[in-house]
LUMVEXKOL-637848 format. One record per residue: residue number from 1; residue in one letter; x, y, z of N, C-alpha, C, O in turn. Coordinates in Angstrom, 2 decimals. Layout:
<romars>
ROMAR; NUM; A; X; Y; Z; X; Y; Z; X; Y; Z; X; Y; Z .
...
</romars>
This chain:
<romars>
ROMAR; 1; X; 0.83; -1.18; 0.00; 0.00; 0.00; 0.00; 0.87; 1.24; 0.00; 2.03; 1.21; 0.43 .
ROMAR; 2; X; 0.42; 2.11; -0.40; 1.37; 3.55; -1.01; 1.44; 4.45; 0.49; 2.34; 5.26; 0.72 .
ROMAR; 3; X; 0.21; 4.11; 1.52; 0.71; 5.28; 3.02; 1.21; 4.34; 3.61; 1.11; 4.63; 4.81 .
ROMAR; 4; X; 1.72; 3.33; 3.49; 2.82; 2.39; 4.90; 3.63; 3.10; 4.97; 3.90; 3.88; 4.06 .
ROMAR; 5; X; 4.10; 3.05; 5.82; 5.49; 3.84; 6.59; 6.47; 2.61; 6.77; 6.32; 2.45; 7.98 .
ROMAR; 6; X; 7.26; 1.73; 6.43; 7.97; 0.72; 6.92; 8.87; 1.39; 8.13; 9.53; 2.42; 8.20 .
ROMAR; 7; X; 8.56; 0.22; 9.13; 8.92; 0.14; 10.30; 10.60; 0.76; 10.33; 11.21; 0.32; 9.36 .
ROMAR; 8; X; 11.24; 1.42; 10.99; 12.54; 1.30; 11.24; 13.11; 0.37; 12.50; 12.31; 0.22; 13.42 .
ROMAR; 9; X; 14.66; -0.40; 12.67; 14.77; -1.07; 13.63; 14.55; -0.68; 14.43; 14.12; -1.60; 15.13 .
ROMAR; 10; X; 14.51; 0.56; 15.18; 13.95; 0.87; 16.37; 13.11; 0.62; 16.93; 13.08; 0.30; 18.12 .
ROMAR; 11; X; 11.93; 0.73; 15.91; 10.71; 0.47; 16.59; 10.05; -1.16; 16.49; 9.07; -1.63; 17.07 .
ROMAR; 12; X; 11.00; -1.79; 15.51; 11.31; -3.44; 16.14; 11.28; -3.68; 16.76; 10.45; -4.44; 17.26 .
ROMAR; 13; X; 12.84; -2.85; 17.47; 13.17; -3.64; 18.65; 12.38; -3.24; 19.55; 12.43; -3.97; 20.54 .
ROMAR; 14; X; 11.37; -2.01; 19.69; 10.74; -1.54; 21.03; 9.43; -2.14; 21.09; 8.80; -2.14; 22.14 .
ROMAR; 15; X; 8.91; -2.74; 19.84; 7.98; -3.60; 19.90; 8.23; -5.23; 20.39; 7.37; -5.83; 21.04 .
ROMAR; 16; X; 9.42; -5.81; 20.02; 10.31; -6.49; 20.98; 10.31; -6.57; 22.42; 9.84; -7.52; 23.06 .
ROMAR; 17; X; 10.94; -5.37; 22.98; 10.67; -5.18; 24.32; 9.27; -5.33; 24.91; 9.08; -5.91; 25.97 .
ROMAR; 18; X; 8.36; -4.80; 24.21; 7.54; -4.35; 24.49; 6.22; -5.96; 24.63; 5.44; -5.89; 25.58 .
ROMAR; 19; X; 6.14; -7.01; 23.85; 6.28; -7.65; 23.65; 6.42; -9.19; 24.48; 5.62; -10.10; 24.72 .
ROMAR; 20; X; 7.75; -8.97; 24.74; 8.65; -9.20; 25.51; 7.89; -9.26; 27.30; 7.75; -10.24; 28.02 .
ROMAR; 21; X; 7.58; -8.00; 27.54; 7.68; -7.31; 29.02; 5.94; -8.12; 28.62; 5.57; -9.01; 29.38 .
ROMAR; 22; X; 5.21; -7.80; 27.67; 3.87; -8.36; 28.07; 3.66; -10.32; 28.00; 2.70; -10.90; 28.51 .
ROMAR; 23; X; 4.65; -10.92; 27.37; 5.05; -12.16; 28.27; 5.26; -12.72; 29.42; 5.15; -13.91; 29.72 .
ROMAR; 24; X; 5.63; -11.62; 30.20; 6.60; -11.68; 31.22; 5.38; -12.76; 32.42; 4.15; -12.69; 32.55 .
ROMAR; 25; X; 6.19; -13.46; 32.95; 5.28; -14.91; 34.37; 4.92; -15.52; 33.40; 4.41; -16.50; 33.94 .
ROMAR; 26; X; 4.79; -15.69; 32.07; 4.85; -16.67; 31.37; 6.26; -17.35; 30.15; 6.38; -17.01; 28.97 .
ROMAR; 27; X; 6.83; -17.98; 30.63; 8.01; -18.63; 30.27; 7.98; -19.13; 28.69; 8.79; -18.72; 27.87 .
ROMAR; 28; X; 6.94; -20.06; 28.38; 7.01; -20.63; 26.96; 6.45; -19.35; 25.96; 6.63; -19.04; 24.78 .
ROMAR; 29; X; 5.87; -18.92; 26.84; 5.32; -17.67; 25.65; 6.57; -16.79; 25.48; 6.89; -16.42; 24.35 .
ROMAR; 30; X; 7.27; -16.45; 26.53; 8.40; -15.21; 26.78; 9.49; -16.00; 25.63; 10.02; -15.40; 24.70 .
ROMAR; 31; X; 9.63; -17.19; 25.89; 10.17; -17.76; 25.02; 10.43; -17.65; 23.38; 11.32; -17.48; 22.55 .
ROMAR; 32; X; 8.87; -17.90; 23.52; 8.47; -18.09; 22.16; 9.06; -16.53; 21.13; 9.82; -16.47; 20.17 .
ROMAR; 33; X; 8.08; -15.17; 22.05; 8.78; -14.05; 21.98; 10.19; -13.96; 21.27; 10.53; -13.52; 20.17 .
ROMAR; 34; X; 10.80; -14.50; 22.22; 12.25; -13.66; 22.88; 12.94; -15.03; 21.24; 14.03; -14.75; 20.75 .
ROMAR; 35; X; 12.33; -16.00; 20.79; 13.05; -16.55; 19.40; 12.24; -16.56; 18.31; 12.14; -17.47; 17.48 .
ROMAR; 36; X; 11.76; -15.69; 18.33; 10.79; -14.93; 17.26; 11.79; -13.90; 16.91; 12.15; -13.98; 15.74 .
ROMAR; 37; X; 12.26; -13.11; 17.48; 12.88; -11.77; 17.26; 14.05; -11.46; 17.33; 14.50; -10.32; 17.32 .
ROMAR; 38; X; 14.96; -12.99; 17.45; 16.08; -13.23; 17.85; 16.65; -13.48; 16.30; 17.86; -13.49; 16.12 .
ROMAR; 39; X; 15.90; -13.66; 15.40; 15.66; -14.08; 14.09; 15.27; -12.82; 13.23; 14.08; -12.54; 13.07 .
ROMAR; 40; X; 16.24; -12.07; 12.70; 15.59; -10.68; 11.94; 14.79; -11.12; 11.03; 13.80; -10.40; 11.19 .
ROMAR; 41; X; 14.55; -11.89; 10.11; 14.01; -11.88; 9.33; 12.68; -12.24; 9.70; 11.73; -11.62; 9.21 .
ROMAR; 42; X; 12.47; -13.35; 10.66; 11.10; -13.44; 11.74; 10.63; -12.39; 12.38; 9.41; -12.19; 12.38 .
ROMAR; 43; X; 11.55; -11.52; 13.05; 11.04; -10.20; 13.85; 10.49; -8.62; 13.02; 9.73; -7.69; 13.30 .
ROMAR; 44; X; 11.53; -9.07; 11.67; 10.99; -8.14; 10.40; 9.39; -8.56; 10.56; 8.56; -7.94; 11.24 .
ROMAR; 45; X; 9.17; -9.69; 9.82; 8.15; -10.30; 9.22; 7.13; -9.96; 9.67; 6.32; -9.52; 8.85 .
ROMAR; 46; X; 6.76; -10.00; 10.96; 6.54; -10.36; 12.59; 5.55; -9.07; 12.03; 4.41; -8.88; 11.60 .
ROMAR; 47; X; 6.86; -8.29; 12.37; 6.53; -6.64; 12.46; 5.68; -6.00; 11.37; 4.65; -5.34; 11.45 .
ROMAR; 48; X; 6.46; -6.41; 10.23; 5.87; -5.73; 8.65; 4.24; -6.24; 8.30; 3.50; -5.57; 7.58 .
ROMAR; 49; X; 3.90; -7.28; 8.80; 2.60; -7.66; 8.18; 1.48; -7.92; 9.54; 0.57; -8.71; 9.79 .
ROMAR; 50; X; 2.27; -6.55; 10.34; 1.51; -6.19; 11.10; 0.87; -7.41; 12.79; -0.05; -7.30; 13.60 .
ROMAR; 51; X; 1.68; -8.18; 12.63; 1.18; -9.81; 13.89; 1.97; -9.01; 14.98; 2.33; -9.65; 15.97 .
ROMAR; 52; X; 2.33; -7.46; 14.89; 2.74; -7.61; 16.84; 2.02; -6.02; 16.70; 2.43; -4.95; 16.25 .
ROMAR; 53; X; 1.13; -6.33; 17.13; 0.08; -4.89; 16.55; 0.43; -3.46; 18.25; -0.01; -3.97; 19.28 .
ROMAR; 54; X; 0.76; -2.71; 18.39; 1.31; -1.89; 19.39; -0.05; -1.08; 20.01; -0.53; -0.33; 19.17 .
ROMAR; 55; X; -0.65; -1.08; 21.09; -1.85; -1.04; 21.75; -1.38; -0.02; 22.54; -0.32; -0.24; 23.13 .
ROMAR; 56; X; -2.11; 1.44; 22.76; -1.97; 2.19; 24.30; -2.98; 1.94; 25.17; -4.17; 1.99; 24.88 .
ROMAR; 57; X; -2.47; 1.64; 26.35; -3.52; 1.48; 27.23; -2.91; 2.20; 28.77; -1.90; 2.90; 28.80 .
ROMAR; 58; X; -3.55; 1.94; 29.72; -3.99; 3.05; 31.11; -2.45; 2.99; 31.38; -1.98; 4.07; 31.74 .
ROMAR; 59; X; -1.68; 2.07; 31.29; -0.50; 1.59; 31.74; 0.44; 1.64; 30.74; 1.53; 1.11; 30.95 .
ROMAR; 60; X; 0.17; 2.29; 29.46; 1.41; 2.75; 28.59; 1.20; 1.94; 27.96; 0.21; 1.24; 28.16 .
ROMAR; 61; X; 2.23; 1.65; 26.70; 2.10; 1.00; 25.60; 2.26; -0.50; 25.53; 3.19; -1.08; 26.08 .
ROMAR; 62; X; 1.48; -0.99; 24.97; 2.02; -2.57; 25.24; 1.68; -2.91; 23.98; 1.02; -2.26; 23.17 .
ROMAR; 63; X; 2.35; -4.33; 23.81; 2.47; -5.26; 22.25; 2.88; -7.13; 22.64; 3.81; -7.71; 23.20 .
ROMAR; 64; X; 1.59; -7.55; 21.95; 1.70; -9.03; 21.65; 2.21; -9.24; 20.46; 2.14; -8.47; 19.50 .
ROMAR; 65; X; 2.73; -10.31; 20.52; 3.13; -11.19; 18.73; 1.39; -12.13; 18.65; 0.86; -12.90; 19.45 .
ROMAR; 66; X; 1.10; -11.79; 17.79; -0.40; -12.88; 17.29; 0.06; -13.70; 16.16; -0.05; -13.55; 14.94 .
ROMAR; 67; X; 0.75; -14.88; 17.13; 1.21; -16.20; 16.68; -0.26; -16.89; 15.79; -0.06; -17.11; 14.59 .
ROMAR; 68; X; -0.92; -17.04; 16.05; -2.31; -17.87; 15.58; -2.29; -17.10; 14.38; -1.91; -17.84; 13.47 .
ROMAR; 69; X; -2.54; -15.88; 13.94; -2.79; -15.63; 12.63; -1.68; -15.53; 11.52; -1.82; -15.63; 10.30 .
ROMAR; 70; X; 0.03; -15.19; 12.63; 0.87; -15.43; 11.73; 1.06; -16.89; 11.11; 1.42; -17.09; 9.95 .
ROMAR; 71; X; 0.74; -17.94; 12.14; 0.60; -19.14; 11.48; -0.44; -19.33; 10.02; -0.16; -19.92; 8.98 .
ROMAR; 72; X; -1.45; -18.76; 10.32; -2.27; -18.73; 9.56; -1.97; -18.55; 8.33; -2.06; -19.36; 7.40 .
ROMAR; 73; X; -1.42; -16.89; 8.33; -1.04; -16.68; 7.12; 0.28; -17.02; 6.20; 0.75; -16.55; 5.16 .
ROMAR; 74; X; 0.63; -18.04; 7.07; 2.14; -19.67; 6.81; 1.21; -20.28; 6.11; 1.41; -20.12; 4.91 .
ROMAR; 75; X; 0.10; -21.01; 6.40; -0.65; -21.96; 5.87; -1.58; -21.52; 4.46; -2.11; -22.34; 3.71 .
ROMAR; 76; X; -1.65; -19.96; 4.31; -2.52; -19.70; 3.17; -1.37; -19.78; 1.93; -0.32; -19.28; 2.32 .
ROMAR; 77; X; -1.31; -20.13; 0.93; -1.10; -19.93; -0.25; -1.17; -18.27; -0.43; -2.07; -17.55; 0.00 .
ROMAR; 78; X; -0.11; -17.90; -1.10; -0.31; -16.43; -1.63; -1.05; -16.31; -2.68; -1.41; -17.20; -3.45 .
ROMAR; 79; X; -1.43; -14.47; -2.75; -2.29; -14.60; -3.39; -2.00; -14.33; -5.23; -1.41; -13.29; -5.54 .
ROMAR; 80; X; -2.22; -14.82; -5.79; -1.69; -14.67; -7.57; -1.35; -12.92; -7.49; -1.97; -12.11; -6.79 .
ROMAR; 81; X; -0.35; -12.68; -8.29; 0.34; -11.76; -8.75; 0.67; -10.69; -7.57; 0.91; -9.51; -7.81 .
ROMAR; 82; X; 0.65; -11.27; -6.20; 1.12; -10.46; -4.99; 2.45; -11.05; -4.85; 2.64; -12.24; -4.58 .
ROMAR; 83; X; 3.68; -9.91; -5.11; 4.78; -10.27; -5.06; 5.34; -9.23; -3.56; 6.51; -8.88; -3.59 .
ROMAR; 84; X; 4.91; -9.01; -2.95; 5.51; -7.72; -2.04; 6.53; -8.54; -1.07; 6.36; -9.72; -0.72 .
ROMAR; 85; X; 7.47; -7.82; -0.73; 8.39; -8.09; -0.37; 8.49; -8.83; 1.39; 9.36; -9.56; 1.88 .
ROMAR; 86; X; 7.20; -8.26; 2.00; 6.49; -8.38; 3.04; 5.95; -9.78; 3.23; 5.71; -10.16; 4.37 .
ROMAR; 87; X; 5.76; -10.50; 2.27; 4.79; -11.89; 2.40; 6.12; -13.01; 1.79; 5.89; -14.22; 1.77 .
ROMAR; 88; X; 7.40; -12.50; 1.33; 8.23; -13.31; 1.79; 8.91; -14.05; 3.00; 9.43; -13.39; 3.89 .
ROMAR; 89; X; 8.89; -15.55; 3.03; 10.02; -15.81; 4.20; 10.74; -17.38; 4.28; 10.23; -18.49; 4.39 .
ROMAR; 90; X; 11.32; -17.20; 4.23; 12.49; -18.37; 3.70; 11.97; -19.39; 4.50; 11.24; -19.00; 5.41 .
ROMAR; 91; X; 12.16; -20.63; 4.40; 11.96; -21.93; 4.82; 12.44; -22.40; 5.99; 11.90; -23.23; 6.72 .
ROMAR; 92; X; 13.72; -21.71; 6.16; 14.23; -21.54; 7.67; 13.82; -20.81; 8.71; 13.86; -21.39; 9.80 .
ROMAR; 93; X; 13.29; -19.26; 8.69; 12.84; -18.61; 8.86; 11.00; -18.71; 9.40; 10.40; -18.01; 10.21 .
ROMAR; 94; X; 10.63; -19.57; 8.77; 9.12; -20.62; 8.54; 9.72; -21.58; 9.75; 9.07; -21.62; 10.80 .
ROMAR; 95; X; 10.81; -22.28; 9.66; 10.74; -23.35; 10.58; 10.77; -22.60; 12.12; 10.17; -23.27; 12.96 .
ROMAR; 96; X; 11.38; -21.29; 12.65; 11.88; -20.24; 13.79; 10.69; -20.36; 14.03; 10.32; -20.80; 15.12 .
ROMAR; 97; X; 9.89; -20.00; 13.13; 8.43; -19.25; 13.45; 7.38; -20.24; 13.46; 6.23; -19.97; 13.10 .
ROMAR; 98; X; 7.68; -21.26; 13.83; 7.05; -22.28; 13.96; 6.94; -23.11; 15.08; 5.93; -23.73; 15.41 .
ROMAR; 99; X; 8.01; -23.09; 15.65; 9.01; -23.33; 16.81; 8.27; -22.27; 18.02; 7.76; -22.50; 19.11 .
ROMAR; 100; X; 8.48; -21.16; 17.30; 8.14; -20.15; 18.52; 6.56; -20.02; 18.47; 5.89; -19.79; 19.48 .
ROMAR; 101; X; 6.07; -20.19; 17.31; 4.20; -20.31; 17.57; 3.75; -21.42; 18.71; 2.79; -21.38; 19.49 .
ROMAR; 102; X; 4.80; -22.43; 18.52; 4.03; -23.89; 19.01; 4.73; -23.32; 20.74; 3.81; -23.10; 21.53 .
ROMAR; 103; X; 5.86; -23.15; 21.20; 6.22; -22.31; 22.70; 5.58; -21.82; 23.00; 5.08; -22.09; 24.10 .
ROMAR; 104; X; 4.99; -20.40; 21.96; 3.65; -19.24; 22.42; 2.02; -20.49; 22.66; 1.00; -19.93; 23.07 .
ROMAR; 105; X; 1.95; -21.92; 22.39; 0.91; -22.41; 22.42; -0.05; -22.90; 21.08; -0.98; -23.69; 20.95 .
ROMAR; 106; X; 0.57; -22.17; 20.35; -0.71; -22.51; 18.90; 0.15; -24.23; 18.44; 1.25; -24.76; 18.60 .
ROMAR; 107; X; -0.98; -24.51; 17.91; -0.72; -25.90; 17.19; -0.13; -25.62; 16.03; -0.59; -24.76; 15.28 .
ROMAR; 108; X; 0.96; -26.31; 15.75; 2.20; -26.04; 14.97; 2.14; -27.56; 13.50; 2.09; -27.49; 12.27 .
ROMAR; 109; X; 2.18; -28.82; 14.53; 1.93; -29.74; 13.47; 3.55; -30.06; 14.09; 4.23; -29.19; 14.63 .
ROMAR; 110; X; 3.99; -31.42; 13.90; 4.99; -32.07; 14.26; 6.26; -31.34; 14.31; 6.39; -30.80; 13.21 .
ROMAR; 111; X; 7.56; -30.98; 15.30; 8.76; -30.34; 15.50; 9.90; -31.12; 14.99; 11.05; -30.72; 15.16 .
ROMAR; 112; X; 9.66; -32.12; 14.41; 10.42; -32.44; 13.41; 10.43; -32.16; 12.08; 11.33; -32.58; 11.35 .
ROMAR; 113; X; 9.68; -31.61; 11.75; 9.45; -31.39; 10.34; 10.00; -29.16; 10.03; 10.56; -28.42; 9.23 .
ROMAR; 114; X; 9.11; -29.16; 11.73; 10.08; -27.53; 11.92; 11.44; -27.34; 11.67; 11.80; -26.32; 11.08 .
ROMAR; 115; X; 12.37; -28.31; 12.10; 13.53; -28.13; 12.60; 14.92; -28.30; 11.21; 16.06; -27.84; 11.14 .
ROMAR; 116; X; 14.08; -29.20; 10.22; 15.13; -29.43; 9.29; 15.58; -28.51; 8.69; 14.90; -27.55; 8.34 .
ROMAR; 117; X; 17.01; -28.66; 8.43; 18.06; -27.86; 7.91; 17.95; -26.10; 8.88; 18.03; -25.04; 8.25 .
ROMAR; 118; X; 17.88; -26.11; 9.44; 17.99; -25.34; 10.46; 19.69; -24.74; 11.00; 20.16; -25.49; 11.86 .
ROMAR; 119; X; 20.32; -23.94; 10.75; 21.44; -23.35; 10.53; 22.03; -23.42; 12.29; 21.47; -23.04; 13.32 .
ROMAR; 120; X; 23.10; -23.93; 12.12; 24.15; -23.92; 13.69; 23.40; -22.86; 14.99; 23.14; -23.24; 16.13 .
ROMAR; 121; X; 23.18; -21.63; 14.51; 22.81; -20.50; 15.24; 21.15; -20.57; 15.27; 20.60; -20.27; 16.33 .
ROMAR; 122; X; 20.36; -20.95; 14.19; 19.20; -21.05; 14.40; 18.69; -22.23; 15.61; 17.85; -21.97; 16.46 .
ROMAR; 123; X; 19.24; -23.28; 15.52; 19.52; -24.51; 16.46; 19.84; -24.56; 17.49; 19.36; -25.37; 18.28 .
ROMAR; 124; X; 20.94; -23.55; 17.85; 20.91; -23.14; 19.37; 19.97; -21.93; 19.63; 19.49; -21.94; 20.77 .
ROMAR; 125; X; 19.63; -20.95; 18.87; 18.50; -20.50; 19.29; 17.48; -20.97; 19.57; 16.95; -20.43; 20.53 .
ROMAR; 126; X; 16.62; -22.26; 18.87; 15.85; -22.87; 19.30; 16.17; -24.03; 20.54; 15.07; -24.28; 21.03 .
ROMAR; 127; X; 16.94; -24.61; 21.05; 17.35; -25.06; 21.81; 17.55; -24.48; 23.43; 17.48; -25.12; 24.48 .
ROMAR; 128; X; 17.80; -23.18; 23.25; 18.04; -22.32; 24.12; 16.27; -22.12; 24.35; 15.89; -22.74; 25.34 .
ROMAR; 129; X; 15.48; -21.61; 23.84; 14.13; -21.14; 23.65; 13.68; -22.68; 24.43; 13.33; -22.71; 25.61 .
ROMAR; 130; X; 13.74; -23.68; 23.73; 12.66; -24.77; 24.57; 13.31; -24.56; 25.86; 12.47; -23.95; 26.53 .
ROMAR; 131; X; 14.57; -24.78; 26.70; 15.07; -24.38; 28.02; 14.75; -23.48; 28.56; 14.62; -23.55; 29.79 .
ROMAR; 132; X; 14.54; -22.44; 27.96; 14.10; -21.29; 28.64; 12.53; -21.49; 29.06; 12.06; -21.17; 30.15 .
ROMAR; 133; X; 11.86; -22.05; 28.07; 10.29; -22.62; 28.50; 9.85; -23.90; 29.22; 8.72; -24.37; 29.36 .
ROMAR; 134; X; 11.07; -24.36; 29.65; 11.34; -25.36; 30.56; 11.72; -25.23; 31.66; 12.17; -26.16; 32.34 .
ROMAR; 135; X; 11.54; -23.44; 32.24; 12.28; -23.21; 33.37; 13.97; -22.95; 33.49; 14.51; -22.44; 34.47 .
ROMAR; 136; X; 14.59; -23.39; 32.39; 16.44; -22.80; 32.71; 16.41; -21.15; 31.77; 16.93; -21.20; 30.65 .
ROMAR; 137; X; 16.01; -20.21; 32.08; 16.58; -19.33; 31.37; 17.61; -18.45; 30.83; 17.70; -17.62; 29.93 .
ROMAR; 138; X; 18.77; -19.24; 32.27; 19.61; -18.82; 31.74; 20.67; -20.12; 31.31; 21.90; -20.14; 31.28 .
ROMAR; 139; X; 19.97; -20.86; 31.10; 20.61; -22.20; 30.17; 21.17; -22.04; 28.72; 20.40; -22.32; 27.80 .
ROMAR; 140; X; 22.10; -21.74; 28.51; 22.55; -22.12; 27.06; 22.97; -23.51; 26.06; 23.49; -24.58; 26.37 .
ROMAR; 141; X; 22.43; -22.92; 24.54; 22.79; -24.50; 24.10; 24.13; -24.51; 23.20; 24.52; -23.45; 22.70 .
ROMAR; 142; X; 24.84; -25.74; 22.99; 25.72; -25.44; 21.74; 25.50; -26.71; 21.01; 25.74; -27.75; 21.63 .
ROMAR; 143; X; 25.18; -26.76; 20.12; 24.47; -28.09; 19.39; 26.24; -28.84; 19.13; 26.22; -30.07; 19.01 .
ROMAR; 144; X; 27.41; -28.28; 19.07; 28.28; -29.99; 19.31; 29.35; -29.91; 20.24; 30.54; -30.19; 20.36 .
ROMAR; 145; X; 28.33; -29.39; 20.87; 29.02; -29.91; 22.63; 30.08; -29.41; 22.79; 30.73; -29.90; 23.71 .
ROMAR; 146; X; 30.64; -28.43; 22.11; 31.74; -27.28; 22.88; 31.58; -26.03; 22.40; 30.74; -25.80; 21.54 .
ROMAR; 147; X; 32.50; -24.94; 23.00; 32.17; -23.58; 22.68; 32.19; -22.94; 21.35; 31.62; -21.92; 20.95 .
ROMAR; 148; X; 33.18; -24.00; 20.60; 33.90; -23.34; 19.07; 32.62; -24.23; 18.40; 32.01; -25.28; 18.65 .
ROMAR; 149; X; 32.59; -22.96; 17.22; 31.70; -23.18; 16.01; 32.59; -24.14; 15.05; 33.61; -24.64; 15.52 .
ROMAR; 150; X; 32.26; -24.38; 13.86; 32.80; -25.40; 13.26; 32.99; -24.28; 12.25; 32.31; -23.26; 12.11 .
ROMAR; 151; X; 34.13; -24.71; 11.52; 35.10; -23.48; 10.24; 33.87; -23.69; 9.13; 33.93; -23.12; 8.04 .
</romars>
């Protein structure tokens, strides 16, 4: 549409926080959050097609991620000759956000099928995320068992 304003990172990340802080006493959701956005291209996405919608209320500004409809609109087919740059998202990126829908609670459909080919850093991000919704939050993961990445 010709009046969008695209988001700048700032207000990503403060929808992030923001986000974030309205998770908060809930762990798998905070989770879910906190590897949603840990993922630019998920936290872009997130942001651009509008699923973390920014609300004022008595107590200042607050913002959810609305996992259920971003899933949703994973599952619709696009629509013929809509190419916008906004309704792109890579397959990896699909698997993050899939991961973190099913943490936030929505029905996801089997976590094996999320997880394939899933990049060193995406893998401990998700790894880290189920721990953190398991109660260790400050648990870290390294998917081969030592500190060094592989060349």
């Amino acid at each position: 549409m010709a009046n969008e304003v695209p988001l700048r990172g700032a207000d990503r990340e403060r929808l992030a926080e923001l986000a974030l802080r309205g998770a908060a006493g809930l762990p798998p959701v905070q989770a879910g959050v906190r590897l949603a956005f840990q993922v630019e291209e998920v936290g872009d996405w997130l942001v651009g097609n509008g699923f973390v919608p920014l609300t004022e209320g008595p107590d200042g500004p607050s913002a959810t991620v609305d996992f259920r409809r971003a899933m949703d609109r994973l599952g619709r087919p696009r629509q013929a000759g809509r190419a916008a740059a906004r309704d792109a998202l890579g397959d990896r990126a699909k698997a993050v956000l899939t991961v973190a829908a099913g943490l936030a609670g929505i029905r996801t459909g089997p976590l094996r099928h999320a997880i394939e080919g899933l990049t060193h850093r995406e893998a401990r991000l998700v790894a880290e995320a189920v721990m953190h919704a398991a109660g260790f939050p400050n648990a870290s993961a390294e998917p081969y068992g030592h500190t060094e990445t592989p060349a």
